[in-house]
C-alpha positions as CSV (number, residue, x, y, z in Angstrom):
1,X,29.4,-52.8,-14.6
2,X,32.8,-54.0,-16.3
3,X,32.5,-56.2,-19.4
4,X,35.2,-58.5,-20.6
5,X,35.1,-60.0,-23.6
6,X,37.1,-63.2,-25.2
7,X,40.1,-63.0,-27.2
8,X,39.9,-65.9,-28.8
9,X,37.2,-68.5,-30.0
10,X,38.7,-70.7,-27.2
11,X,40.7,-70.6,-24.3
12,X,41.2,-72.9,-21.0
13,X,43.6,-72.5,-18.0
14,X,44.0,-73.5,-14.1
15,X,44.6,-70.9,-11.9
16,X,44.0,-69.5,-8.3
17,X,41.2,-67.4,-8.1
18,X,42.8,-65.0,-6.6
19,X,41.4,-61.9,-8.6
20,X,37.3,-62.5,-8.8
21,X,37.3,-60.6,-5.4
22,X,37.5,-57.0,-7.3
23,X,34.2,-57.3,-8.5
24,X,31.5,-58.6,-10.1
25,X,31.9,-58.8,-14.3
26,X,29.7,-59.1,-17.2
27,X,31.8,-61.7,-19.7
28,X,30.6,-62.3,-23.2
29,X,31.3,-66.1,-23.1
30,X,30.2,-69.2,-22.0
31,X,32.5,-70.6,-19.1
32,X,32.4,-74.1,-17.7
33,X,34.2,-73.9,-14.3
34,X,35.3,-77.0,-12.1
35,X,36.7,-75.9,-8.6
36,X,39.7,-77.8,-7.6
37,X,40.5,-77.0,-4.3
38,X,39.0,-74.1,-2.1
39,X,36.0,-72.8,-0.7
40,X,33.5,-69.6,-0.9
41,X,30.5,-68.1,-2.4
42,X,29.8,-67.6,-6.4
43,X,27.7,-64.7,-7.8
44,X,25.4,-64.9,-10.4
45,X,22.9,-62.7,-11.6
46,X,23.4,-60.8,-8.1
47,X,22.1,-64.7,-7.0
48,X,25.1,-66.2,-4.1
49,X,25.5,-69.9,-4.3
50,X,28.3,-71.3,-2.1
51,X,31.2,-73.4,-3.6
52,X,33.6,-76.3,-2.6
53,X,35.7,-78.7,-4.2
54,X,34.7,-80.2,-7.2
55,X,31.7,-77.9,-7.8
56,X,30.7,-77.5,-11.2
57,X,29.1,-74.6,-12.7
58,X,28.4,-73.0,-16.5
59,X,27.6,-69.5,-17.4
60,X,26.3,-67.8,-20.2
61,X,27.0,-65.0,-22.3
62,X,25.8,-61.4,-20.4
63,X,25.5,-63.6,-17.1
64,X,27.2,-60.8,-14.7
65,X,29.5,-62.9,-12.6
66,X,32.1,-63.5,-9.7
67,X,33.7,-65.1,-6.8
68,X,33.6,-64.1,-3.0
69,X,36.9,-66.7,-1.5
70,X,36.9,-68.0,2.1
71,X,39.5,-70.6,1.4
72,X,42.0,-70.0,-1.0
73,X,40.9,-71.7,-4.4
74,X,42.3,-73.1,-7.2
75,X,40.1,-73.7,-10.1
76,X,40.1,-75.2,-14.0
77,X,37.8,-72.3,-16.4
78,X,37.4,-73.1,-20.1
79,X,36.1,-70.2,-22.4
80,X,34.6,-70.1,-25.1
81,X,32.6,-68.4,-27.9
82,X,29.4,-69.4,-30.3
83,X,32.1,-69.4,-32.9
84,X,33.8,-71.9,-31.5
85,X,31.0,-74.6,-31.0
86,X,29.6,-73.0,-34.7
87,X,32.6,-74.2,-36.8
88,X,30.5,-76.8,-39.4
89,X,31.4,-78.5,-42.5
90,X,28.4,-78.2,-44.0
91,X,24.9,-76.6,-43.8
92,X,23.3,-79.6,-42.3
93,X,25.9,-79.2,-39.5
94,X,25.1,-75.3,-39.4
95,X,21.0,-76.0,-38.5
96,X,22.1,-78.9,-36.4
97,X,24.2,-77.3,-34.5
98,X,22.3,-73.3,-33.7
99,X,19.5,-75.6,-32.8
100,X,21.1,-77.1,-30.2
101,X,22.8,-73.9,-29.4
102,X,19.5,-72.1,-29.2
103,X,18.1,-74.7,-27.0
104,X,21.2,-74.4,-24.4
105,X,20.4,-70.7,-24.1
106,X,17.0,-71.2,-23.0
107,X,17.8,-74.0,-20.6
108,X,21.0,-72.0,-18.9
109,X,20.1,-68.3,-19.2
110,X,16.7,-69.4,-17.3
111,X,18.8,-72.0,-14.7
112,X,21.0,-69.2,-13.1
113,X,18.2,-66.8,-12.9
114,X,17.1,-68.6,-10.1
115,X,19.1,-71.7,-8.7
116,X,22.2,-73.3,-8.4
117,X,23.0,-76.4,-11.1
118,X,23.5,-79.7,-9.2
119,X,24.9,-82.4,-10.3
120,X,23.4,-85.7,-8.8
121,X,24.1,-88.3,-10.5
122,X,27.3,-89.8,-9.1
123,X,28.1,-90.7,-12.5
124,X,27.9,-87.8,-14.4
125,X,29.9,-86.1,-12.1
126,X,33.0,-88.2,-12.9
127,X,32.3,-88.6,-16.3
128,X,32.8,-84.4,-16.5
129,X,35.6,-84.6,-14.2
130,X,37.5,-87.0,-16.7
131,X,36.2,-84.7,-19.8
132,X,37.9,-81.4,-18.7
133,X,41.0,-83.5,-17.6
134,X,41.3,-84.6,-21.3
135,X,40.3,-81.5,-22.4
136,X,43.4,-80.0,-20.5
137,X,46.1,-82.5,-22.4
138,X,44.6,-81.8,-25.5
139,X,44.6,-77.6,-24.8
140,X,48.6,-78.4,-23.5
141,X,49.8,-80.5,-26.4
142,X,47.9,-79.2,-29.2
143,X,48.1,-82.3,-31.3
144,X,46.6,-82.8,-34.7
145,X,42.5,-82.7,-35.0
146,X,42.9,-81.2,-31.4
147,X,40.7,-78.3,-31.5
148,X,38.1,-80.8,-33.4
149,X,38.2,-82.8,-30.1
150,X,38.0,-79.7,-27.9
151,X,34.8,-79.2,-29.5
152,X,33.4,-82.3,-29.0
153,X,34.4,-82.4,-25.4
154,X,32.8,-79.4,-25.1
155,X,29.5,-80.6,-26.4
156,X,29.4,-83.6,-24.1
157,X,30.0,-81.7,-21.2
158,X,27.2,-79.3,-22.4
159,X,25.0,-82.4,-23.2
160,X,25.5,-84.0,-19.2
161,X,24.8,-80.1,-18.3
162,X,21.6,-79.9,-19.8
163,X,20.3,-83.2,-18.7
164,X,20.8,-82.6,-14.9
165,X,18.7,-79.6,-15.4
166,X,16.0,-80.9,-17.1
167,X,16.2,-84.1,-14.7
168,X,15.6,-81.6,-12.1
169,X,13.0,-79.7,-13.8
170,X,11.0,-82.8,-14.0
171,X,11.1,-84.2,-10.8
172,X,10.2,-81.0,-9.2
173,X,6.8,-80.6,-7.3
174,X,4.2,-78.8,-8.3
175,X,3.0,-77.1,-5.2
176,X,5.7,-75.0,-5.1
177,X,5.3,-71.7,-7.1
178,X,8.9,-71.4,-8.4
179,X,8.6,-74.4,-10.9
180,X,5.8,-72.5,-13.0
181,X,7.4,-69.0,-13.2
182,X,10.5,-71.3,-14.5
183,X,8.3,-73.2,-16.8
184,X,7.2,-69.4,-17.9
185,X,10.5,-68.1,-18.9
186,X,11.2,-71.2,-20.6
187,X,8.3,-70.4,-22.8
188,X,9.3,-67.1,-23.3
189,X,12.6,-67.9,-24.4
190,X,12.2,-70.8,-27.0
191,X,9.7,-68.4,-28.4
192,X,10.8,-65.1,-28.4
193,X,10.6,-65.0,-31.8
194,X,7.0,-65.6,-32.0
195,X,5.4,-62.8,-30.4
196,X,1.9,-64.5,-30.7
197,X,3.2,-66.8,-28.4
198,X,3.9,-64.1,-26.1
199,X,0.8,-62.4,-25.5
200,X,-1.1,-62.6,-22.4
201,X,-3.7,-64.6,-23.9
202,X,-1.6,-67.1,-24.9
203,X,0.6,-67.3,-21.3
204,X,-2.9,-67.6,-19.4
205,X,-4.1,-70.3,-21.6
206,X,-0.8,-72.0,-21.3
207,X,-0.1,-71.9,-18.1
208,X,-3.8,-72.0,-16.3
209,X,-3.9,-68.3,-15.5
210,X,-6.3,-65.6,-15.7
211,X,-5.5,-63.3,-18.5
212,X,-5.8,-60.6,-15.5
213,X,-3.6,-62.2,-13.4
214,X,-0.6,-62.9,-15.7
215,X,1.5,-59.7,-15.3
216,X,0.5,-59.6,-11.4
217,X,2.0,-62.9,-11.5
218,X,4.8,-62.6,-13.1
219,X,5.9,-59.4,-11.2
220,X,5.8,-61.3,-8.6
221,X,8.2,-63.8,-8.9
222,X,10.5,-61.9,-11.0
223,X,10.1,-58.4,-9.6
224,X,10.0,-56.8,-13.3
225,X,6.9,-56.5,-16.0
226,X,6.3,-59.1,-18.7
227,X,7.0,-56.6,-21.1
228,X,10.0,-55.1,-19.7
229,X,11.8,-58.9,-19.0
230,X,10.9,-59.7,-23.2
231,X,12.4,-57.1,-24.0
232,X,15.4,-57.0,-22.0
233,X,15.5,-60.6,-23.1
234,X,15.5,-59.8,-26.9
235,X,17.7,-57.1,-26.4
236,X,20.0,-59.1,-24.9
237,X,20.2,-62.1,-27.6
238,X,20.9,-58.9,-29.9
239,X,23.9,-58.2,-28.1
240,X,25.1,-61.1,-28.5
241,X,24.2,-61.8,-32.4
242,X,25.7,-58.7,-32.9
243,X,29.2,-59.5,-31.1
244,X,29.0,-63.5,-32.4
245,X,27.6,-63.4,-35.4
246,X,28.1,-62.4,-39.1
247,X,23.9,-61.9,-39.4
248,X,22.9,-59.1,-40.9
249,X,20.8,-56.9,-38.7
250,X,17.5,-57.8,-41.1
251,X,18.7,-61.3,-40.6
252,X,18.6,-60.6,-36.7
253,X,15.5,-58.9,-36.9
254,X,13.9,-61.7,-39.0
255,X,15.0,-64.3,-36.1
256,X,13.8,-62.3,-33.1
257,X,10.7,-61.7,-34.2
258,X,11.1,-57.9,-34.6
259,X,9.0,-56.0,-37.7
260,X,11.3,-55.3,-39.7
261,X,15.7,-53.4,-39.0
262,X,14.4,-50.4,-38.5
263,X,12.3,-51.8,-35.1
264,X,15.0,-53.5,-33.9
265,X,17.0,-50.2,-34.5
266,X,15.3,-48.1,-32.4
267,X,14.9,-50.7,-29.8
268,X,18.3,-51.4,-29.4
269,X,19.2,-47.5,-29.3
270,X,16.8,-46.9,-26.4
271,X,17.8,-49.7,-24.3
272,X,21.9,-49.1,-25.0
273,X,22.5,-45.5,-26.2
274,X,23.9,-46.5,-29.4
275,X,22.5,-48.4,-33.0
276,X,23.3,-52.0,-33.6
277,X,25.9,-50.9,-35.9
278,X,27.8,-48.9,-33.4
279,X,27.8,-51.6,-31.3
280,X,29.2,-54.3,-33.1
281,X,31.8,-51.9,-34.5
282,X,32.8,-51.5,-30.6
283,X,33.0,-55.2,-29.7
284,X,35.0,-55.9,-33.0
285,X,37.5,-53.5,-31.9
286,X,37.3,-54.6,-28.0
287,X,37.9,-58.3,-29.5
């Protein structure tokens, strides 16, 4: 699978999506997208949602991507980095702000894993639709304090994101199996760095389950062992510390709940083939 990474800490342009057709790519980048005209089918995580005008969808770092066109489209994609949304003034800022980062990684990553994000209040929908059209004058004129307000535009689009999902999270039923294995991953995510937390023990108490029945269950509905997805998971937030971040590798370890550099070391050279240092060398020189 292709990667492509940013160039930049932000970019945003309008264009015809003429190109997504090649293929499916692995981006290192968030990317808000708002479809202007057109129709067809969007790929996520080998998941197919179908697309029309005015659909609005966000992806995550590592999500593998891309576009399958039935009517030609024309569409609005803003890019952009951890660094970008991480620029703070002061260390108050810095905790405030990877909080919230953290907390949007959980709540996305685990969204496109399994459904499509809908936006249903009528509201919010126009309120988004006015944001990226005054994101787009202040991309084109680069005025003073403009990449300031970029950010913060960003963030309230981010914000509007996050509450449909959790809106819908809330309302949904719980007869239907798909909510818990999403409540799961949730709970593996905001604590993936508290392997306690983790253990089968714990997930059965949580959740209701017989300790027994918790990788049976989980298999199931994700088609992968417990084990296996937490560690493709931690792997994968890694990855991205590692092409983000100026953390130290102990610094990453510490955060991921790893025992010490060394783990995370041989971990991360299993799973990719190279060490951590290796890597980030090779996405600083692909950036």
């Amino acid at each position: 699978m292709e990667h492509k990474a940013l160039h930049q800490p932000f970019e945003l342009y309008v264009s015809d999506m003429d190109c997504w057709h090649e293929r499916p790519l692995i981006y290192h980048f968030f990317e808000i997208v708002q479809i202007l005209e057109g129709e067809g089918t969007r790929e996520v995580n080998r998941n197919r949602f179908p697309y029309q005008k005015g659909s609005i969808f966000l992806f995550t770092p590592l999500d593998c991507r891309g576009f399958d066109i039935s009517i030609p489209t024309r569409f609005c994609s803003i890019r952009f980095s951890e660094v970008f949304l991480a620029q703070f003034k002061n260390a108050q800022d810095r905790e405030r702000i990877t909080q919230w980062l953290k907390q949007l990684e959980h709540i996305f990553a685990h969204h496109n894993r399994f459904q499509e994000l809908l936006i249903k209040r009528p509201g919010d929908c126009k309120m988004i639709a006015a944001l990226i059209g005054n994101m787009v004058q202040e991309y084109e004129g680069k005025q003073s304090y403009h990449e300031e307000n970029l950010q913060h535009f960003v963030t309230l689009i981010l914000n509007i994101l996050a509450r449909n999902i959790e809106d819908a999270e809330t309302t949904a039923t719980g007869l239907d199996p798909e909510p818990l294995i999403n409540r799961m991953l949730v709970h593996i995510r905001r604590h993936i760095n508290e392997p306690d937390k983790l253990r089968v023990e714990h997930l059965a108490a949580s959740f209701n389950l017989s300790a027994n029945y918790v990788g049976e269950y989980f298999r199931k509905f994700t088609g992968e062992s417990l084990q296996h997805y937490i560690t493709q998971y931690k792997i994968k937030l890694v990855q991205q510390r590692l092409a983000y971040s100026t953390l130290t590798i102990g610094q990453i370890a510490d955060e991921l709940g790893f025992t010490d550099e060394s783990h995370l070391s041989r971990q991360f050279k299993k799973h990719n083939g190279i060490s951590p240092v290796e890597y980030r060398r090779n996405m600083s020189q692909r950036n």
